[in-house]
N, C-alpha and C positions, 0 to 999 in steps of 0.2 A: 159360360162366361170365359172370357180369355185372358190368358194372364199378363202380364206385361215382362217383357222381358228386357234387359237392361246387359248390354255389352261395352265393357271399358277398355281402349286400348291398351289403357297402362298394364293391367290385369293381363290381358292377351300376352303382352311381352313380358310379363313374368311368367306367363305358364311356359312362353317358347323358351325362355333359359330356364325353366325349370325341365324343360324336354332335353335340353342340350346336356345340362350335367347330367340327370338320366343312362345317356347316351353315353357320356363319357366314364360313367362308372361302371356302366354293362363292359364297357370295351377295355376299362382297364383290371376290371376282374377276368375274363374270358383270358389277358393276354398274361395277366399273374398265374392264371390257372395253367394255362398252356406251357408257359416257364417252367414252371414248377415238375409238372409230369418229366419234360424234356431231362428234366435235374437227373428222376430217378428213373427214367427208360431203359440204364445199361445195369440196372440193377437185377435183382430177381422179381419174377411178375408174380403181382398180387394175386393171381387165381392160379397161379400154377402152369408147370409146364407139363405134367401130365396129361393123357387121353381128352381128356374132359378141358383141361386147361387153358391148352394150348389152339383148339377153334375159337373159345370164348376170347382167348387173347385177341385172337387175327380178326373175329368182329369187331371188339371195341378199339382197335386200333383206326381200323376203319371208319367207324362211327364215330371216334372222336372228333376226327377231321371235319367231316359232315357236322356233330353237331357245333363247333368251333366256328366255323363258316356261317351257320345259321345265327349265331349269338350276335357275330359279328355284325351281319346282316341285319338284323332288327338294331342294332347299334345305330347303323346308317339310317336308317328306317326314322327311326327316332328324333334323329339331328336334320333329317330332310322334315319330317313333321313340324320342327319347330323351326325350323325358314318358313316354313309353310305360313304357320301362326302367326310369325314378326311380317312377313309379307300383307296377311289379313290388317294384321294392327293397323299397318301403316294403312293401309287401302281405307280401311276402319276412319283414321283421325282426317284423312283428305277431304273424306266425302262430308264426314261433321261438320271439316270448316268451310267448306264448301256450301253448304245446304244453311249455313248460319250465315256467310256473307250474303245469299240469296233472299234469305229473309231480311235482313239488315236492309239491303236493298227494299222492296216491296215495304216495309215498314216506313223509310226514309221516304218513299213516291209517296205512300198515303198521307204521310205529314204535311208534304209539302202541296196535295192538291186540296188535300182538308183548310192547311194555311191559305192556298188559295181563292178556294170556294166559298172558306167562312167570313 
């Protein structure tokens, strides 16, 4: 049996701003984070500057960038999905009223050839 499935535009454009702030709080943690390290970079590094310390430093320095980039990156990601979403919505209520004036139509013909006929 198949289910029925029911999509509301209004719903749609609450999920795209709910995509958006999403979005916006990925990006604005990612860029508090990055602040933040910037603060204490001229300080002494947490894992040391010893043998051992000192590669693991030059990875994650490296990798922080990369992951920083990626965060940011799904950030956009994020905020392009819910244009995406409000684009649906809209596309969503046109074709509703669209397909409702069609009817409206075809309803009003049959009235008026039944008014005729009877």
């Amino acid at each position: 049996m198949a289910e029925r499935v029911v999509i509301d535009a209004a719903t749609l454009r609450e999920s795209a701003a709910g995509l958006a702030e999403v979005a916006g709080r990925v990006e604005q943690t990612v860029r508090a984070l990055s602040a933040q390290l910037r603060r204490h970079a001229g300080g002494p590094a947490p894992w040391g500057g010893d043998e051992v310390g000192r590669p693991y430093g030059e990875a994650y320095v490296e990798l922080e960038a990369t992951a920083f980039e990626a965060l940011l990156s799904y950030a956009d990601q994020l905020r392009d999905a819910g244009l995406d979403v409000t684009r649906d919505a809209e596309a969503l209520l046109r074709s509703e009223q669209s397909n409702a004036a069609t009817i409206a139509r075809v309803e009003d013909a049959d009235t008026h050839r039944d008014a005729r006929d009877g």
